[in-house]
OpenMM code with the backbone's topology and positions (N, CA, C; nanometers):
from openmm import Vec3, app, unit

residues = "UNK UNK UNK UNK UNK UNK UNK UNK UNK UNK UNK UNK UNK UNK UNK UNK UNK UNK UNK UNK UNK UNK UNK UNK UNK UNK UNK UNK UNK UNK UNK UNK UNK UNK UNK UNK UNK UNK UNK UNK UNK UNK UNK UNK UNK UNK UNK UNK UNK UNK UNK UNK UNK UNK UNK UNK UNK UNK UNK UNK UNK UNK UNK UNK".split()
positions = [
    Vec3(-1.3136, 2.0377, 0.4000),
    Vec3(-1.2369, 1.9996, 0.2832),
    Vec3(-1.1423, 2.1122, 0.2408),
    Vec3(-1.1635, 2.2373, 0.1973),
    Vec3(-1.1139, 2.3467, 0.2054),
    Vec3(-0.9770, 2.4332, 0.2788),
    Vec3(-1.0094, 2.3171, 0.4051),
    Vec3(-0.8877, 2.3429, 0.5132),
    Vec3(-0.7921, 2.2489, 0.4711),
    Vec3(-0.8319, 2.1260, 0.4320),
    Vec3(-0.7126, 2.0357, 0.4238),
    Vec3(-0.6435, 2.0872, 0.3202),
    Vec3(-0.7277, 2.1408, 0.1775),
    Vec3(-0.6429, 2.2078, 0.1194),
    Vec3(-0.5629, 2.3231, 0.1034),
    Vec3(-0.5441, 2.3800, 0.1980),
    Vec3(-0.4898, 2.4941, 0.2365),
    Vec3(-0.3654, 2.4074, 0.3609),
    Vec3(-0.3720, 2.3106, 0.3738),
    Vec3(-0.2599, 2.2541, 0.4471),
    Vec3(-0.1720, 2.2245, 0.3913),
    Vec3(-0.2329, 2.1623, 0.1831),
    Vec3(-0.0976, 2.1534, 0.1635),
    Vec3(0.0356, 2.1925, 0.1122),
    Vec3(0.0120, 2.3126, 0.1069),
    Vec3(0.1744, 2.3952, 0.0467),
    Vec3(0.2558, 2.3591, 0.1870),
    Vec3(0.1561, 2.3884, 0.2949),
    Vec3(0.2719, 2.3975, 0.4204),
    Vec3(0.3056, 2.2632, 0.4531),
    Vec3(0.2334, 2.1301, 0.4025),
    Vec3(0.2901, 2.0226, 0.3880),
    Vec3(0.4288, 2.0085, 0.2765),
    Vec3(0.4196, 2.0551, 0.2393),
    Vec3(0.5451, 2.0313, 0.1051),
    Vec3(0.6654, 2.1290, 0.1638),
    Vec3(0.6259, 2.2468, 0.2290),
    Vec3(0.7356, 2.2935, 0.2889),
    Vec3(0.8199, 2.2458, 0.4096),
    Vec3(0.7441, 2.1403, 0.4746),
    Vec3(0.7556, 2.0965, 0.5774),
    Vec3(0.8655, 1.9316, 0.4817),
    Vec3(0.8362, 1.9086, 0.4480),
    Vec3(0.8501, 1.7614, 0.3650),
    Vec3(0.9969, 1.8862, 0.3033),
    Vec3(0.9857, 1.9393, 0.2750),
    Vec3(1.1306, 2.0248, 0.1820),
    Vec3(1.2002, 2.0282, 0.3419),
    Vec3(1.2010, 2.0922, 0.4209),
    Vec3(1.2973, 2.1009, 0.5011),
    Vec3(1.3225, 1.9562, 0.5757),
    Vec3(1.2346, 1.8806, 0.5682),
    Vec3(1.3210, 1.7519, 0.6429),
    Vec3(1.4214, 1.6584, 0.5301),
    Vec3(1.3751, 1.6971, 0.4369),
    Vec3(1.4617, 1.6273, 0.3308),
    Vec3(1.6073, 1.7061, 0.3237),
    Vec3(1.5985, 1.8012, 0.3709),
    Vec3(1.7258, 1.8496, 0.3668),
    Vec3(1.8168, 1.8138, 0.4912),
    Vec3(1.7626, 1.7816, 0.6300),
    Vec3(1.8433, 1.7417, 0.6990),
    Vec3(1.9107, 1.5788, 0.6639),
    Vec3(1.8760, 1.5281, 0.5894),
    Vec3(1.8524, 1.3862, 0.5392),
    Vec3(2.0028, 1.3641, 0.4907),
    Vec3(2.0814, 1.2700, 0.5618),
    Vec3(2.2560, 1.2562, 0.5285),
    Vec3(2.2593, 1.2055, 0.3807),
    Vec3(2.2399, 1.2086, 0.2947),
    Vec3(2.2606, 1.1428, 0.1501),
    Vec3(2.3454, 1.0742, 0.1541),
    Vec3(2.4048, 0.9305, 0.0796),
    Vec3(2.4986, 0.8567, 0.0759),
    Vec3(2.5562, 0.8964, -0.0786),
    Vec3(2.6603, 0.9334, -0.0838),
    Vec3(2.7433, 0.9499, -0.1589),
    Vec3(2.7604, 0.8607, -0.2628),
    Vec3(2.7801, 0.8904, -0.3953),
    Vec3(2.8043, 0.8800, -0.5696),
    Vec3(2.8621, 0.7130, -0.5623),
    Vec3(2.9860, 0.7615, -0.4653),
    Vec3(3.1155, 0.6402, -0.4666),
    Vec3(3.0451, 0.5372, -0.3681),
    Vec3(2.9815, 0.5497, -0.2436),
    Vec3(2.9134, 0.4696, -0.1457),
    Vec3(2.8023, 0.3363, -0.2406),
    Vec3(2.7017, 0.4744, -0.3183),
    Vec3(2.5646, 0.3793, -0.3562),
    Vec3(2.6700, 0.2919, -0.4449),
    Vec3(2.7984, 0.3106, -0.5272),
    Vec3(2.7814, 0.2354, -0.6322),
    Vec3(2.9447, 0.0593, -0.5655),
    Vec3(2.9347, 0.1563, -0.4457),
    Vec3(3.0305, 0.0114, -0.3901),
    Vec3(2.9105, -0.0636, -0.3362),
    Vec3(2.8259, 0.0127, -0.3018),
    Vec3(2.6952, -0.0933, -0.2417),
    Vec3(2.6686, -0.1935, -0.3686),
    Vec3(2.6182, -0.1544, -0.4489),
    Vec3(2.5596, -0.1731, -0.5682),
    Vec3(2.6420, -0.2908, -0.6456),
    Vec3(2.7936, -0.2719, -0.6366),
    Vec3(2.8590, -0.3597, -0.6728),
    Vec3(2.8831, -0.4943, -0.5639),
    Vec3(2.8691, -0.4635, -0.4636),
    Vec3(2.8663, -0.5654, -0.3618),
    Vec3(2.7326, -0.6859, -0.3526),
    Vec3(2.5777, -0.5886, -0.3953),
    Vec3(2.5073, -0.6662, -0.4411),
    Vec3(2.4905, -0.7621, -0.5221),
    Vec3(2.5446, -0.6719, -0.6734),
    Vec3(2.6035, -0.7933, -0.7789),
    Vec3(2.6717, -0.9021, -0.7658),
    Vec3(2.7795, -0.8943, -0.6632),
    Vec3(2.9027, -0.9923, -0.6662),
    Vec3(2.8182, -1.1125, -0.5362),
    Vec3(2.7357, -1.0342, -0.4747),
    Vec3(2.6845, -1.1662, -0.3588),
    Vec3(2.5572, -1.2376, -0.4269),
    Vec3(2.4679, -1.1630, -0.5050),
    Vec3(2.4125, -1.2211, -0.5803),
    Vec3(2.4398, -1.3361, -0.7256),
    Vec3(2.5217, -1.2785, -0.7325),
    Vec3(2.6188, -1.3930, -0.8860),
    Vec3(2.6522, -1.5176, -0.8198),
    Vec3(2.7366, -1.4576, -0.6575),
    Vec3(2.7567, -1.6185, -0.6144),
    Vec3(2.6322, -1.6814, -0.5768),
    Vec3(2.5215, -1.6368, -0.4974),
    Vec3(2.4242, -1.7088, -0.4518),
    Vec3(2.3940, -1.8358, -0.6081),
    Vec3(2.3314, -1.7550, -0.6665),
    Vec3(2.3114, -1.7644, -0.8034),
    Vec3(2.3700, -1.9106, -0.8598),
    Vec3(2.4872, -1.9292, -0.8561),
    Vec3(2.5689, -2.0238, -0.8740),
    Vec3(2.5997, -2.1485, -0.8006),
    Vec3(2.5719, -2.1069, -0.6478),
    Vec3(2.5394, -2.1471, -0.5537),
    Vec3(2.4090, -2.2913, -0.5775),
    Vec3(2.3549, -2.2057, -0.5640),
    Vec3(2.1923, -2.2316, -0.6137),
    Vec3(2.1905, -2.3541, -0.7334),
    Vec3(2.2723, -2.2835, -0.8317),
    Vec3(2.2687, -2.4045, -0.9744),
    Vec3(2.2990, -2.5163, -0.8837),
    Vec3(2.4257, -2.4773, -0.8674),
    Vec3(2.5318, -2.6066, -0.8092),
    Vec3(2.4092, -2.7065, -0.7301),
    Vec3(2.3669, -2.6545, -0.6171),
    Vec3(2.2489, -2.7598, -0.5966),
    Vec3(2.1624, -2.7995, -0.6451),
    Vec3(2.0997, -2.7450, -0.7431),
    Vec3(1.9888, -2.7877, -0.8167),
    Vec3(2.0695, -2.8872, -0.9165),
    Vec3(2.1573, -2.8720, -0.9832),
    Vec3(2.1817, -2.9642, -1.0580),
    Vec3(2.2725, -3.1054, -0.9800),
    Vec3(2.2949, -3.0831, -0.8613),
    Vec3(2.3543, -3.1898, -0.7767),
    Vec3(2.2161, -3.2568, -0.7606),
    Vec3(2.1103, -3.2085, -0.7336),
    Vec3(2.0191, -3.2167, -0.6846),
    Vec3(1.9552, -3.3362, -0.7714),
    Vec3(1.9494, -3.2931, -0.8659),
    Vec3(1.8866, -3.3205, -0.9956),
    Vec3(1.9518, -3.4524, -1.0735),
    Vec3(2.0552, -3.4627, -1.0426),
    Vec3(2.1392, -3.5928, -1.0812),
    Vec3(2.1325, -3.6897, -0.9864),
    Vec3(2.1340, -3.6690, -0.8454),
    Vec3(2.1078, -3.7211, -0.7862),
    Vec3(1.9269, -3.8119, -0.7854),
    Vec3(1.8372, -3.7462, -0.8555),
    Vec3(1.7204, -3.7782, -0.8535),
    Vec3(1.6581, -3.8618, -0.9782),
    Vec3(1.8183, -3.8634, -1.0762),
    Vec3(1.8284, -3.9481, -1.1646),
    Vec3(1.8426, -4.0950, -1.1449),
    Vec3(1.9852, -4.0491, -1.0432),
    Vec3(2.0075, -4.2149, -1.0037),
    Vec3(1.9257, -4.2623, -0.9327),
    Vec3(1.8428, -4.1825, -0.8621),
    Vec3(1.7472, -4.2643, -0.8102),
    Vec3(1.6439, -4.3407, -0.8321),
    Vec3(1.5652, -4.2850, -0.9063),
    Vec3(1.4503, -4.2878, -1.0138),
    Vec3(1.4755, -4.4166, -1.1539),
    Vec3(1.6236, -4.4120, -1.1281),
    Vec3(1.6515, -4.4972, -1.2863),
    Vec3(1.6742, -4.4193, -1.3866),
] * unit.nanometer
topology = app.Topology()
chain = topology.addChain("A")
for resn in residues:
    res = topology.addResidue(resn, chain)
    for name in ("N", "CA", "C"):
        topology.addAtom(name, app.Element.getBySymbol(name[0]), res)
């Protein structure tokens, strides 16, 4: 038990240097991502109504 704990500083140093080779995506990147999510999600979204309420009228006339 003793040993594992003595492994872990050199775990965290190890975990520090790979995080540094790690390419980061840039300020301007995450937030065109981010906006691209929004805008494909809003349409799904709408998407989605559009059938459910086609859907849904349709299950009117049927029903009576």
């Amino acid at each position: 038990m003793i040993a594992k704990l003595k492994k872990i500083p050199q775990f965290f140093k190890e975990v520090n240097e790979e995080l540094k080779k790690v390419n980061w995506t840039t300020r301007q990147d995450l937030i065109g991502a981010a906006v691209v999510v929004v805008i494909i999600s809003t349409i799904l979204t709408l998407y989605i109504f559009a059938i459910d309420m086609g859907l849904a009228k349709l299950m009117k006339i049927i029903v009576g």
